[in-house]
C-alpha positions as CSV (number, residue, x, y, z in Angstrom):
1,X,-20.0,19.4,13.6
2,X,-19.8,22.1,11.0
3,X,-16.4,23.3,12.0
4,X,-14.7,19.8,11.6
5,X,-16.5,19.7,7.8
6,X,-15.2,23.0,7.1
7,X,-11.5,21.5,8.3
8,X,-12.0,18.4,6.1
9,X,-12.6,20.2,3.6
10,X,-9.6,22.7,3.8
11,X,-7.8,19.6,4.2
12,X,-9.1,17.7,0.7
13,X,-8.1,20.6,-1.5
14,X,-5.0,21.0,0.4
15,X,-4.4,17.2,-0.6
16,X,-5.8,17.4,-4.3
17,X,-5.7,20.7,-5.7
18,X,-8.9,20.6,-7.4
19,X,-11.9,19.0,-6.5
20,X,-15.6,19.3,-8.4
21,X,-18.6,20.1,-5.7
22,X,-20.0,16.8,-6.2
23,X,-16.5,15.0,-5.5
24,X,-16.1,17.1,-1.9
25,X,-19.6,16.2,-1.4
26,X,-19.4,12.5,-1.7
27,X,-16.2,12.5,0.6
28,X,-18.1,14.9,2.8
29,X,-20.8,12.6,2.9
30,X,-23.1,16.0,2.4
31,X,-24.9,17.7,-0.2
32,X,-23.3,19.9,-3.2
33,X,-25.3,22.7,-1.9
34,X,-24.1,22.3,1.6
35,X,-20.3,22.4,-0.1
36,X,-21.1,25.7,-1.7
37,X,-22.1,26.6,1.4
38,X,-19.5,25.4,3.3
39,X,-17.1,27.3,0.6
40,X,-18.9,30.4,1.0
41,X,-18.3,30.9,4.9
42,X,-14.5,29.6,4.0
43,X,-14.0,32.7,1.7
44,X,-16.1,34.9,4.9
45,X,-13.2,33.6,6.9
46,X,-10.7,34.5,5.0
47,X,-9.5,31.3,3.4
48,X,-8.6,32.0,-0.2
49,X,-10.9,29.4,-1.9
50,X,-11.4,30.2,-5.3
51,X,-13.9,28.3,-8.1
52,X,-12.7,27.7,-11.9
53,X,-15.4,27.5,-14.3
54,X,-15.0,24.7,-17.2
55,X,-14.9,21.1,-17.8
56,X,-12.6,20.4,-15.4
57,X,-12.9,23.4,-13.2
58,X,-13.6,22.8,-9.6
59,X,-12.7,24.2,-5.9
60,X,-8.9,25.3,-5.7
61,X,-6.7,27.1,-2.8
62,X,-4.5,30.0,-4.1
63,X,-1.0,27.7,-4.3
64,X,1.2,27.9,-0.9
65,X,-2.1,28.3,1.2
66,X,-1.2,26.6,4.5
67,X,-4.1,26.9,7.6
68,X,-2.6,27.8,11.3
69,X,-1.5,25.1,13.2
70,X,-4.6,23.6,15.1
71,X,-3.7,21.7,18.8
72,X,-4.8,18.7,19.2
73,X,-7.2,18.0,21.9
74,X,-6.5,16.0,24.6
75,X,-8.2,12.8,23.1
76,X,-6.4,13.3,19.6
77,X,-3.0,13.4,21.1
78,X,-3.7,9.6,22.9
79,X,-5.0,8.3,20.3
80,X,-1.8,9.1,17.8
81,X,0.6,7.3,20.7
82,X,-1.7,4.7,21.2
83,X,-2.9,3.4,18.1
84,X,-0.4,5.4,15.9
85,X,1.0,2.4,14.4
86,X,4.2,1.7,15.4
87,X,4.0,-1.9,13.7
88,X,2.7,-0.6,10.2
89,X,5.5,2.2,10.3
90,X,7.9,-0.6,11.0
91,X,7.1,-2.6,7.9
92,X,7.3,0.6,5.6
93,X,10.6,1.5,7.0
94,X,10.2,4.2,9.1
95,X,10.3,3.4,12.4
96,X,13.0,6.0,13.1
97,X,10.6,8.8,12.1
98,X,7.8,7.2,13.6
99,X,9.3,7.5,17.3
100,X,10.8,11.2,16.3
101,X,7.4,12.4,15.5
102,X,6.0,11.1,18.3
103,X,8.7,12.5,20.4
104,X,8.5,15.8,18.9
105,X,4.7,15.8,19.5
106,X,5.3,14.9,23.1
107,X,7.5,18.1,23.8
108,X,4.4,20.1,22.8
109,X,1.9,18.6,25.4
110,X,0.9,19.7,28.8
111,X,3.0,17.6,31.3
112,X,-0.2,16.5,33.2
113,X,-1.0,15.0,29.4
114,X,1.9,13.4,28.7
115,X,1.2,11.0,32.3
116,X,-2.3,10.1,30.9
117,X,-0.5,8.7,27.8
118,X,2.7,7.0,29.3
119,X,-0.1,5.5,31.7
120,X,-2.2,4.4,28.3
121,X,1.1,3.0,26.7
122,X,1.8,1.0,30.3
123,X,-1.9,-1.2,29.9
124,X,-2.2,-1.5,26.1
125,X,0.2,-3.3,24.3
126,X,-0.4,-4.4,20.1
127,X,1.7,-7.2,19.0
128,X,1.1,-8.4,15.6
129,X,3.0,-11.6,16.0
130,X,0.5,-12.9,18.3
131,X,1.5,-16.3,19.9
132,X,4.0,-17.2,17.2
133,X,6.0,-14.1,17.7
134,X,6.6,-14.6,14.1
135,X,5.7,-11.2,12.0
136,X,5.6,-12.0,8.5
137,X,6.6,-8.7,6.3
138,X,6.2,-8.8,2.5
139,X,10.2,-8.9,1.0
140,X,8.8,-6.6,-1.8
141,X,6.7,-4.1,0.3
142,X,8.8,-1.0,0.7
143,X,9.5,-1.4,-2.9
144,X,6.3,-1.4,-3.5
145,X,5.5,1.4,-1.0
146,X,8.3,3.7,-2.4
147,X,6.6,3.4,-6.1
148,X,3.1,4.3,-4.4
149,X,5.3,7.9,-3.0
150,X,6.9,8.7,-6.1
151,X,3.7,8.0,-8.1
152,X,6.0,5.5,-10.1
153,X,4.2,2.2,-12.4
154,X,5.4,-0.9,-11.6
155,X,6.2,-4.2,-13.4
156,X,6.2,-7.1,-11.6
157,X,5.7,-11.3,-11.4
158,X,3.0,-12.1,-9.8
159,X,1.0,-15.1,-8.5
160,X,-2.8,-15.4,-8.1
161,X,-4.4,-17.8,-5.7
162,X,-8.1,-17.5,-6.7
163,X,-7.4,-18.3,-10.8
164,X,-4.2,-19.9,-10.6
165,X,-2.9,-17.0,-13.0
166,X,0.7,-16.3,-13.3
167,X,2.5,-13.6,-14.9
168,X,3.8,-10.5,-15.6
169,X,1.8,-7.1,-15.4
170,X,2.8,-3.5,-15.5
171,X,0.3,-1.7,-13.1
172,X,-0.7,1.8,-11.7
173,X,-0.5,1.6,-8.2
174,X,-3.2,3.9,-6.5
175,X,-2.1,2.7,-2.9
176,X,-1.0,0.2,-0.2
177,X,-4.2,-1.4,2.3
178,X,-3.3,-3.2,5.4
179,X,-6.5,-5.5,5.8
180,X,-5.7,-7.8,8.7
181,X,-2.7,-9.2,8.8
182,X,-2.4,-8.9,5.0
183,X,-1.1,-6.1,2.5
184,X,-2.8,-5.2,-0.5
185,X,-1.7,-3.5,-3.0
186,X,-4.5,-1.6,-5.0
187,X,-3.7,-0.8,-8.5
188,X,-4.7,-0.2,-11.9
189,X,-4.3,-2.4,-15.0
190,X,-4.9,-1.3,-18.3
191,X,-7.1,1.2,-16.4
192,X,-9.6,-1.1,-14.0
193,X,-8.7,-0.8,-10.9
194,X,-7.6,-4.6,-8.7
195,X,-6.4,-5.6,-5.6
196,X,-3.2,-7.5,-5.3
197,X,-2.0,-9.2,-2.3
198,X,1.6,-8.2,-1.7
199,X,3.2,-11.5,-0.7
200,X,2.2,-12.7,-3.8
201,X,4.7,-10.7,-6.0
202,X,7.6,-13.2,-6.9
203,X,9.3,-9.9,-8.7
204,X,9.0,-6.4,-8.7
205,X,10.8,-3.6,-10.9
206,X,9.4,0.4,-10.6
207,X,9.9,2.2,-13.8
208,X,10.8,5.4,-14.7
209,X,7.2,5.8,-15.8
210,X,4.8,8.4,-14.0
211,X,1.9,6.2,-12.5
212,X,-1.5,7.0,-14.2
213,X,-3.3,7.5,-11.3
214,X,-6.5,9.5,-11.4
215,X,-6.3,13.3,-9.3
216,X,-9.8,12.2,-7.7
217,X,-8.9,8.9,-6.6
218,X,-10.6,7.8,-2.7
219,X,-8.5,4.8,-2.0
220,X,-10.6,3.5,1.3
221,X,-13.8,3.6,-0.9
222,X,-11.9,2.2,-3.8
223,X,-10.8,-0.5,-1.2
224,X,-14.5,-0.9,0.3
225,X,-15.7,-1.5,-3.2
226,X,-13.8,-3.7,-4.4
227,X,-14.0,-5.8,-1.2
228,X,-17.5,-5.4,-0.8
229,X,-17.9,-6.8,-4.8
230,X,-15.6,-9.8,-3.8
231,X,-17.5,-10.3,-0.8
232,X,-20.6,-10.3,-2.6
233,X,-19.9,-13.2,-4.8
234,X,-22.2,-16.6,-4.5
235,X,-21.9,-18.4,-1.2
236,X,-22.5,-21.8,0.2
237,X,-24.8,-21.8,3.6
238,X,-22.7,-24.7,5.5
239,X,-23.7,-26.3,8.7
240,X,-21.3,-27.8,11.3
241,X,-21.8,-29.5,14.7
242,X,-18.5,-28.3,17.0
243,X,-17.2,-29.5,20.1
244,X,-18.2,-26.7,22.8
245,X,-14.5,-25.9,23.4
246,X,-13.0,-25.9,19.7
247,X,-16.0,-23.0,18.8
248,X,-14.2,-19.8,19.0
249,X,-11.1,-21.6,17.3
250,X,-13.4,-22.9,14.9
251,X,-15.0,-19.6,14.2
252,X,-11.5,-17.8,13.7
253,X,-10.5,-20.9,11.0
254,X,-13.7,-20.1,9.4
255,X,-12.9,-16.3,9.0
256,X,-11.1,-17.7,5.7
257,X,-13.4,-18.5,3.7
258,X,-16.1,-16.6,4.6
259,X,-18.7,-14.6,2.6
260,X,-21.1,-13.3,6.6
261,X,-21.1,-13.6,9.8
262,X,-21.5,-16.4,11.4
263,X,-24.4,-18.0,13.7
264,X,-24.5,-19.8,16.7
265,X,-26.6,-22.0,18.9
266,X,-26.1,-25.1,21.1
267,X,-26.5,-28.5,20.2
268,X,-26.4,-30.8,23.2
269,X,-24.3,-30.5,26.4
270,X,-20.8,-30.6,24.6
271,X,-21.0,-29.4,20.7
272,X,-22.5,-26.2,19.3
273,X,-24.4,-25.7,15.9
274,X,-22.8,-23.0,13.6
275,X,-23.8,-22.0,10.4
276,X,-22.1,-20.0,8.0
277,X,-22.0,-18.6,4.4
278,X,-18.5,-19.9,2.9
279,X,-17.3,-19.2,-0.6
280,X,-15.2,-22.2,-1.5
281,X,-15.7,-25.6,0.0
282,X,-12.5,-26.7,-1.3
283,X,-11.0,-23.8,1.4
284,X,-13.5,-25.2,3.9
285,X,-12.5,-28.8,3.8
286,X,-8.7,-27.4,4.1
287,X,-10.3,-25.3,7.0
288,X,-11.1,-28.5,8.8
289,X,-9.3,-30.6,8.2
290,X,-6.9,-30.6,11.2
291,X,-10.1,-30.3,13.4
292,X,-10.3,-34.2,12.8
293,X,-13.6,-35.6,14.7
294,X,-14.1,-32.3,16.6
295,X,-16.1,-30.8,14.0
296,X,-18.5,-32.4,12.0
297,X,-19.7,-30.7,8.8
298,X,-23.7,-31.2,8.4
299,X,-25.0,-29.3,5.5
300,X,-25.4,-29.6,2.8
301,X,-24.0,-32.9,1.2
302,X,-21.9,-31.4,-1.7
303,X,-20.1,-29.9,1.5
304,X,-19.9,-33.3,3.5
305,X,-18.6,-35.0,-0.2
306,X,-15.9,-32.4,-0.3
307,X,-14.3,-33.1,3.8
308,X,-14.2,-36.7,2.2
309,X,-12.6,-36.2,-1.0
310,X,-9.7,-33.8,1.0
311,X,-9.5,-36.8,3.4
312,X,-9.1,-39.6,1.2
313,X,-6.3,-37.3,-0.8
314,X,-5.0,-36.8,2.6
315,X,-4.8,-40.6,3.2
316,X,-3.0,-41.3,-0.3
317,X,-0.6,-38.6,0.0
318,X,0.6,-40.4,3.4
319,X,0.0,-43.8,2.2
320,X,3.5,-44.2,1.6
321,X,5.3,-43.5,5.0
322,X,8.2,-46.3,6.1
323,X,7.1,-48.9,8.6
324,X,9.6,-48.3,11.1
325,X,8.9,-44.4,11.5
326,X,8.3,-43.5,14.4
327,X,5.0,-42.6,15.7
328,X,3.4,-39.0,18.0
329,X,3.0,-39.4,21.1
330,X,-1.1,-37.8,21.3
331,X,-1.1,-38.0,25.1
332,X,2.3,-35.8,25.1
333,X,0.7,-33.7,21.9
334,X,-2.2,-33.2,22.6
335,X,-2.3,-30.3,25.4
336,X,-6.2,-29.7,25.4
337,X,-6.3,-33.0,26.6
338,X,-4.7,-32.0,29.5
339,X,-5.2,-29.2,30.0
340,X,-1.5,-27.3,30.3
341,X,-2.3,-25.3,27.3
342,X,-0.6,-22.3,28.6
343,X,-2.0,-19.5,26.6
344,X,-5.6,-20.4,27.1
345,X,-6.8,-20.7,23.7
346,X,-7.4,-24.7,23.3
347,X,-5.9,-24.8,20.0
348,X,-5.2,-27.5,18.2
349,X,-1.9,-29.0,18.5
350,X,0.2,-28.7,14.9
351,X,0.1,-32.7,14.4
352,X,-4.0,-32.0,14.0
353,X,-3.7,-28.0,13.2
354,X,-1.3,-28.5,10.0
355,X,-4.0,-28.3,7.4
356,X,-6.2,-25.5,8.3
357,X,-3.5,-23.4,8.3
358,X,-1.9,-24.6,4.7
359,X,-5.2,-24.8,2.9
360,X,-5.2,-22.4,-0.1
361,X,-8.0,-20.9,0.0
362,X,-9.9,-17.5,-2.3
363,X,-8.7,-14.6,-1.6
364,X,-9.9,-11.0,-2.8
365,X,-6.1,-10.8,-4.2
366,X,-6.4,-10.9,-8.0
């Protein structure tokens, strides 16, 4: 809807000063013609949009501009207490201004409102420590998210997964991306923009250095990009036979070292036939691993070498293990078997589990 455009685009030069017609029209996902349109029926309305002529000239609001207050409609209002985030606020430090927000909001909505979202709040729950009840927050990301507010550089040690770098760097940070379970820190070095996984930073100091960060910068499509270019890089088609009950675990494993989506399609009574694109077999063996004889990796051979490499360096590792230690107990262990899994997932106990969830795998963290 036109009106909503004409809101977005109040709201972009609200947030950025000064933006060129062919910058509001890529976040607008419109035409420059339709901006200076759109700008034109602004001024009409009495918005005091203004254009400045030059190299760097652009759209601009008269400084202090601020738009009345629009309500939210029913719909935006559940969605802010429902999916507002308590978690993410949590890890940033500011649970306390979370909740007062979201209390001071609440004063301002019809009572008959505020029931529909209590009775929301009552059937949906989010908890991001799943089964584990284990939430695993950064130590360095509120520094790190404190340097991204004050638009401050930042020099830190960090560890790379992908190239087995190590270092120091002294980065622009553009902004902080919560993709899955992971944080991302997106930031510039010596200009190029990179993606650097949070958790990875052994140490962190923010310098009293402004952080070069460009006025027109879109950090979802700077995300998007550079995700979409790591996504993109060469991947191995792999085939595996899976025992019927083990698929959907399988398939989450997978998510790791994945390059597509996956397909499925039976194969006998008891095992299904996936087949993926994976971008490190090395990550896919480590994957695996702790799936033991419950999947079976087909295609191609370079991948079936690989599961045999991992398990013979698997065997030498524990080669050395004292006689008198004393063995697992599977049929205690091994809950699938009997079936008193209580959350329903059929997941691999941690005697067989331990090595898809240590492998080191690629990640889009530079």
């Amino acid at each position: 809807m036109r009106a909503d455009r004409l809101l977005q685009l109040v709201g972009l030069l609200r947030a950025h000063e000064r933006m060129s017609a062919a910058e509001l029209a890529r976040r607008l996902e419109v035409s420059p013609r339709t901006v200076m349109r759109d700008i034109e029926a602004l001024s009409a309305a009495g918005v005091p949009v203004y254009a400045e002529r030059g190299r760097s000239g652009g759209y601009a609001l008269l400084p202090g501009y601020r738009p009345d207050v629009e309500e939210l409609t029913p719909g935006e209002a559940r969605a802010l207490f429902v999916a507002g985030g308590p978690a993410v606020a949590e890890a940033l430090g500011l649970s306390g201004e979370h909740e007062a927000g979201l209390r001071k909001l609440a004063t301002g909505l019809p009572s008959h409102e505020t029931g529909r979202i209590g009775r929301a709040l009552d059937r949906l729950v989010v908890d991001p420590g799943g089964w584990s009840g284990v939430r695993h927050q950064p130590a360095l990301l509120r520094t790190l998210a404190g340097a991204v507010e004050a638009d401050r550089r930042v020099r830190g040690s960090y560890r790379a997964a992908s190239s087995r770098w190590g270092g120091r760097r002294t980065l622009d940070p553009w902004g902080l991306v919560l993709a899955g379970n992971s944080w991302y820190l997106v930031a510039a070095h010596r200009g190029r923009p990179h993606t650097y996984r949070v958790d990875r930073f052994e140490t962190l100091e923010v310098l009293d250095e402004p952080c070069r960060r460009p006025p027109s910068v879109d950090l979802l499509a700077t995300w998007r990009e550079i995700r979409d270019r790591w996504q993109g890089r060469p991947a191995v088609r792999v085939v595996l036979r899976v025992r019927s009950d083990q698929a959907d675990l399988a398939r989450r494993q997978l998510a790791m070292v994945l390059r597509g989506p996956v397909e499925s399609a039976p194969d006998g009574p008891e095992h299904q036939r996936l087949t993926a694109p994976v971008g490190s077999l090395r990550g896919l063996a480590g994957v695996l691993a702790g799936f033991g004889s419950w999947v079976e990796v087909l295609e191609p051979p370079v991948a079936r070498e690989m599961m045999r490499r991992v398990a013979q360096e698997t065997l030498a590792a524990h080669a050395g293990s004292e006689s008198g230690t004393d063995q697992p107990d599977t049929e205690q262990c091994d809950t699938d078997r009997h079936g008193t899994d209580q959350h329903d997932t059929h997941e691999p106990t941690s005697g067989r589990a331990s090595g898809a969830t240590t492998a080191s795998v690629e990640s889009p963290g530079t």
